[in-house]
C-alpha positions in Angstrom: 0.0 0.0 0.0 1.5 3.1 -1.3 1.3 6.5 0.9 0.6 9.8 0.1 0.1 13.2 2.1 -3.4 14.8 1.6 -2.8 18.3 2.3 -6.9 19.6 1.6 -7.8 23.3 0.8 -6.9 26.2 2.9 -8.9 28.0 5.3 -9.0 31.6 5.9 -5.2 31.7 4.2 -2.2 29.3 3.1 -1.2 27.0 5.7 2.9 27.8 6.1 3.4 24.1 7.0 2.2 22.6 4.0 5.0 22.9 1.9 7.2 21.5 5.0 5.0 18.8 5.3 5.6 17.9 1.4 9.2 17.9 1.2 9.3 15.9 4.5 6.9 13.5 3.0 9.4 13.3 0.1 12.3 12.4 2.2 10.1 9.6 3.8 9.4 8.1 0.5 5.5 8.8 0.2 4.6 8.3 -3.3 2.2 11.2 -3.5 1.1 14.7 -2.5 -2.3 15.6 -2.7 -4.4 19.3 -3.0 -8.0 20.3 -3.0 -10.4 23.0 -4.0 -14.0 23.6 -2.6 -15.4 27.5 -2.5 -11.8 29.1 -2.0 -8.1 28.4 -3.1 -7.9 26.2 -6.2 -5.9 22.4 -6.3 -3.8 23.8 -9.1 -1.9 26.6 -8.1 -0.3 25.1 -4.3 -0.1 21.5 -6.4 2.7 24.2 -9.0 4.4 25.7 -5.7 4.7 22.3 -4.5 6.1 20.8 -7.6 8.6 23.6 -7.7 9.8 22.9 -4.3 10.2 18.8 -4.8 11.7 16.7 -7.5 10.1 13.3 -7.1 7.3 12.8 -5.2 4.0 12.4 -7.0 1.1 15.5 -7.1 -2.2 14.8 -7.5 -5.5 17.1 -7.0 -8.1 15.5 -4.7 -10.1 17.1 -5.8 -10.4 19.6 -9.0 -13.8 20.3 -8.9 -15.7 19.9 -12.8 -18.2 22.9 -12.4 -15.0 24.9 -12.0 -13.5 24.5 -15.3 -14.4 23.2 -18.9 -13.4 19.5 -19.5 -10.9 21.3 -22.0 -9.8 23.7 -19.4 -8.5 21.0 -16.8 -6.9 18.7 -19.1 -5.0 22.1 -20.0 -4.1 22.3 -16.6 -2.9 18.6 -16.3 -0.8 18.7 -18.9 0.8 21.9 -17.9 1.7 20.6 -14.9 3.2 17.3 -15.9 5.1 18.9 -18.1 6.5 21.3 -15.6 6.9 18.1 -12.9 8.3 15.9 -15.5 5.7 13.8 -15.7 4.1 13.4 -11.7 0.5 14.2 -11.9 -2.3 12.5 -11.4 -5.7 14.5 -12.0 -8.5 13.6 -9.8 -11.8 14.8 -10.6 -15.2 15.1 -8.7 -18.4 16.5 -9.4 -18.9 18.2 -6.3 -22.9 18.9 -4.9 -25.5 21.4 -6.5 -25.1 23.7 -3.2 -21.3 24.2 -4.6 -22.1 24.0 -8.7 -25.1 26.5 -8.3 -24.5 28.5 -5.2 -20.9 28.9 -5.8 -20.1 28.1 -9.6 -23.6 29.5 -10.9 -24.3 26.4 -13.1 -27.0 24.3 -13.3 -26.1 20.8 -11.2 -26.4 18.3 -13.8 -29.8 16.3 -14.1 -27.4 13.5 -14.8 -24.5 13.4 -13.3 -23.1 10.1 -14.6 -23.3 11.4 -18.2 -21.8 14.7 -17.3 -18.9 12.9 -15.5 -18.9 10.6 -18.4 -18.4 13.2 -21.0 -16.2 15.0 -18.5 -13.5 12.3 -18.6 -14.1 12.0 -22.4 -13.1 15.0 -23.3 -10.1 15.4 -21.0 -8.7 11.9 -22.5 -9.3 13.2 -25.8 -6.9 16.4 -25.5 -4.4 14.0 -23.5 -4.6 11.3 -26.3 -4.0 14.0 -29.2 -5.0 11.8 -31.6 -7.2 13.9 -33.6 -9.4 17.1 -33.1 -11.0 17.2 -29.7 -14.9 16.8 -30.7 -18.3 15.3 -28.7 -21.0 16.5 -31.0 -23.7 15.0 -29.3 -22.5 15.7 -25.4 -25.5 16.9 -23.6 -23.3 18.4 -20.9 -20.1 19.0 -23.0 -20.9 19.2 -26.3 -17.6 20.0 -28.6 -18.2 22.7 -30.9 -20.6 24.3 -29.0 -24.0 24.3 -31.4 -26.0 25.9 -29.1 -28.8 28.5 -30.2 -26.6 31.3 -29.5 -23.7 30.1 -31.4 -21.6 31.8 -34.3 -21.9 28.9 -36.2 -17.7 29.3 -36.4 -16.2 26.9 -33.6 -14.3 23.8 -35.3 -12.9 20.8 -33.0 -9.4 21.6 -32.4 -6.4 20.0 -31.4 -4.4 20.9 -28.0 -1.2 22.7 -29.5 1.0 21.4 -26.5 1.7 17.7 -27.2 1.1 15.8 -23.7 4.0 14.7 -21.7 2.2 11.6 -21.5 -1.3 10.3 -23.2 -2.1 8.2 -19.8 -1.6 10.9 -17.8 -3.7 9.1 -14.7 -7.4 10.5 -14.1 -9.0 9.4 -10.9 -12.9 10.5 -10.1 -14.0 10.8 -6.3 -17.7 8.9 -6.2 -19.7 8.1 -3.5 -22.9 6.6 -4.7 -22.6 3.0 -5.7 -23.7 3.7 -9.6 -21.2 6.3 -9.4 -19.2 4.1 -8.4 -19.3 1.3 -10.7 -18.7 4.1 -13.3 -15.7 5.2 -11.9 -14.3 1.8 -12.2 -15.2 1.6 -15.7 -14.2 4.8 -17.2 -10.9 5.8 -14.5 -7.9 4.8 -13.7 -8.8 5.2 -9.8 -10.9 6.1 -7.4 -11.4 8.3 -3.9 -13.3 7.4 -1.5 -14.2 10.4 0.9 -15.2 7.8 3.7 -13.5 4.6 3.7 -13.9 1.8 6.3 -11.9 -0.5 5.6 -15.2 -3.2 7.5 -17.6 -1.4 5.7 -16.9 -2.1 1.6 -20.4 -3.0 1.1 -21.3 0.4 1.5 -20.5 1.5 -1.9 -21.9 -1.5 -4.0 -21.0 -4.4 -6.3 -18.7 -2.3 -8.1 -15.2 -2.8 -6.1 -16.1 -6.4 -6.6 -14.2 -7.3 -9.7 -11.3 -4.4 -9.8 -9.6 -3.5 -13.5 -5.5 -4.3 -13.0 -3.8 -1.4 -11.8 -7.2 0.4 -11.1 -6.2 2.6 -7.8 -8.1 2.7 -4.7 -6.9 6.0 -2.7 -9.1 6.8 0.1 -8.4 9.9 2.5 -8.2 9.3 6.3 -7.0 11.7 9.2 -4.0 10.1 10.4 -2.5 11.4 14.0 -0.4 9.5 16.2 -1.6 11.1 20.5 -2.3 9.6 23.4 -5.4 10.9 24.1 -8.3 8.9 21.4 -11.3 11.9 22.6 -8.8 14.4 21.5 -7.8 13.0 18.7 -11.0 11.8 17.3 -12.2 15.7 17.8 -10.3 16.6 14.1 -12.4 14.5 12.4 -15.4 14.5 14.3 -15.2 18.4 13.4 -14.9 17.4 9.7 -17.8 15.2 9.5 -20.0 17.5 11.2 -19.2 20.1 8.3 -19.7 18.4 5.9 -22.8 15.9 6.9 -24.5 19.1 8.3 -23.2 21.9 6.0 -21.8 20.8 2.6 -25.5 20.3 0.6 -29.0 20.9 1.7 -31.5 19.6 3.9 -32.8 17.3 1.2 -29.9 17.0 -1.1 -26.4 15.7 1.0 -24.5 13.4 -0.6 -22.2 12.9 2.5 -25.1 12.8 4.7 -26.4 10.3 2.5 -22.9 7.6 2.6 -22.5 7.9 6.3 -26.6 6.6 6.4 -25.3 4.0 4.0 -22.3 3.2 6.0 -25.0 2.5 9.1 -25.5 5.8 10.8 -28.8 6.9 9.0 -30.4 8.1 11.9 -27.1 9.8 13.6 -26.6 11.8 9.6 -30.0 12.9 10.0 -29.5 14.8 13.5 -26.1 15.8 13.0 -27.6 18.0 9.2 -30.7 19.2 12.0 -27.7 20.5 14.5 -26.0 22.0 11.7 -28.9 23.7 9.7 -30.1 24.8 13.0 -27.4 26.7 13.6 -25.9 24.6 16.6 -22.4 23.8 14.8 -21.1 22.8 18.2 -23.7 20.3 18.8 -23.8 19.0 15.7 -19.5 18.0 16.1 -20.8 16.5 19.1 -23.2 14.4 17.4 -21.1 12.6 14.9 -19.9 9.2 16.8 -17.1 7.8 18.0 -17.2 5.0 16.2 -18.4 6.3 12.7 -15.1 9.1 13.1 -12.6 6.4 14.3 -13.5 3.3 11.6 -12.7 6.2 8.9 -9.6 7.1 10.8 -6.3 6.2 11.9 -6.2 7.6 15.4 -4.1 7.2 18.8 -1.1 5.8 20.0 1.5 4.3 17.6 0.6 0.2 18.5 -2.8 1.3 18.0 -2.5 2.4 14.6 0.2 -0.4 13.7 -2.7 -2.7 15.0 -5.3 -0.9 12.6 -3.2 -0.2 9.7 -3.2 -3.9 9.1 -7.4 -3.9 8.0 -6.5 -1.4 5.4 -4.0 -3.5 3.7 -6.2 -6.0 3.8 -8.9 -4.9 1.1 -8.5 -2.8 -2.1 -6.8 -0.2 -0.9 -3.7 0.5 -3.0 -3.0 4.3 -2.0 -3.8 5.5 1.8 -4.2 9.5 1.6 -2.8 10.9 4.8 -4.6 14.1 6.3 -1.5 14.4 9.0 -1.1 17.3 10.5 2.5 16.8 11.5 6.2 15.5 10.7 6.2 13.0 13.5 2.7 11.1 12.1 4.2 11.2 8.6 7.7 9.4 10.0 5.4 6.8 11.9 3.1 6.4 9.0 6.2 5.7 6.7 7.9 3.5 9.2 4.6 0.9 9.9 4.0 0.9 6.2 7.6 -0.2 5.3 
């Protein structure tokens, strides 16, 4: 099982310890380094200033969200920056939730999300493959020209003038639902979990049952080595209740939605009532132990040696580390060797 360092988006600035945290993940030997975007900074642009600052470790965007940027747009992007890395980016895609495409992006959510993320991925292998003229004449999401009623009339499928680094430059899609996921597995190269227990794989379907060779598995999981479980369990706790109470609506949560999945239907459903209500507190409060530590790698270091074990057991090939410090990254890298 391959490691890598999730660093996430920033808050209210740039975290000075992320490029630290990089480089020292380097010297461990973790295979990857991974950014996000959500309603803030981008995955692109600290994924460059990382790059610039390392020379081998992998970069990968976990994840660049599609409402942000045309399918050609991203793959412009990719390419960019494997060319600039020599060749060490992985693109990972997600579709994000209609609270983010609308409220934030000021685009319709798609009525169909599998065929927009369907197209999506089309179109981005197309300008990677440079085979011929990017075109997807009858995309009902991306359609390449654009025909639409307002058009000239004048666009033309075109051809990326930058030749690709490489044509398989890797594209993995972060999917929770279980058709979502049985897409991923059929059209990517990997996948991201957001919530992976590593005694829960039922949760996302039949599709992780018969896995493509080399298809990557590369779930996210708050990693800290402490003393104290309560404490430590309070990170991610704090996480779940953001995003199971505030990252969709009421009636609309996709997170909200895989933790009921995952068992904890009624617990989702009080912890988005918390939230919504205003009593952000409560709602951290809500989320339980057990839910925030079988999606985590919490407590001392026997505990996590002990632990570690489950995830190697399943499909896992890439564990995403949200660490927030040097010393969980050298324990990490020294139980995993």
């Amino acid at each position: 099982m391959r490691l890598g360092l999730a660093l996430g988006y920033w808050g209210r600035g740039p975290d000075p310890r992320h490029l630290e945290l990089a480089r020292e993940a380097e010297r461990l030997g973790y295979d990857s380094v991974w950014t996000a975007e959500s309603w803030g900074s981008d995955a692109f642009t600290p994924l460059t200033w990382i790059a610039a600052h390392t020379t081998r470790i992998g970069l990968g965007t976990a994840v660049a969200q599609m409402a942000a940027r045309s399918p050609t747009t991203t793959a412009m992007h990719a390419l960019t920056l494997d060319h600039l890395s020599g060749g060490r980016m992985t693109l990972g895609l997600g579709l994000s939730g209609p609270q983010v495409v609308e409220g934030w992006y000021g685009r319709p959510f798609p009525k169909s999300p599998l065929t927009a993320t369907r197209e999506y991925v089309d179109v981005v292998r197309q300008v990677l493959r440079r085979e011929a003229p990017v075109e997807l004449g009858e995309g009902r999401f991306h359609p390449l020209p654009y025909r639409g009623a307002d058009a000239t009339g004048l666009g033309r499928p075109l051809r990326s003038i930058t030749h690709p680094l490489r044509s398989g430059l890797p594209v993995l899609l972060g999917a929770e639902g279980p058709r979502n996921v049985a897409q991923t597995v059929r059209i990517a190269d990997g996948w991201l979990p957001l919530y992976w227990s590593p005694s829960r794989p039922d949760a996302y379907g039949p599709g992780l049952a018969d896995l493509p060779p080399g298809f990557r598995v590369a779930p996210m999981a708050r990693v800290r080595v402490c003393d104290d479980l309560a404490e430590g369990l309070l990170a991610v706790k704090t996480m779940l209740g953001f995003y199971i109470g505030g990252m969709g609506h009421a009636s609309r949560n996709f997170h909200a939605d895989l933790m009921a999945r995952m068992g904890y239907e009624e617990e989702a459903r009080r912890i988005q009532e918390l939230f919504l209500a205003g009593r952000r507190e409560e709602a951290v409060l809500a989320v339980p132990d057990a839910f925030a530590d079988e999606i985590s790698l919490i407590g001392p270091r026997e505990r996590i040696a002990e632990r570690l074990e489950s995830w190697r057991e399943g499909p896992v090939t890439d564990l995403l580390a949200l660490a927030p410090d040097p010393h969980t990254l050298r324990v990490l890298a020294e139980l995993n060797s």
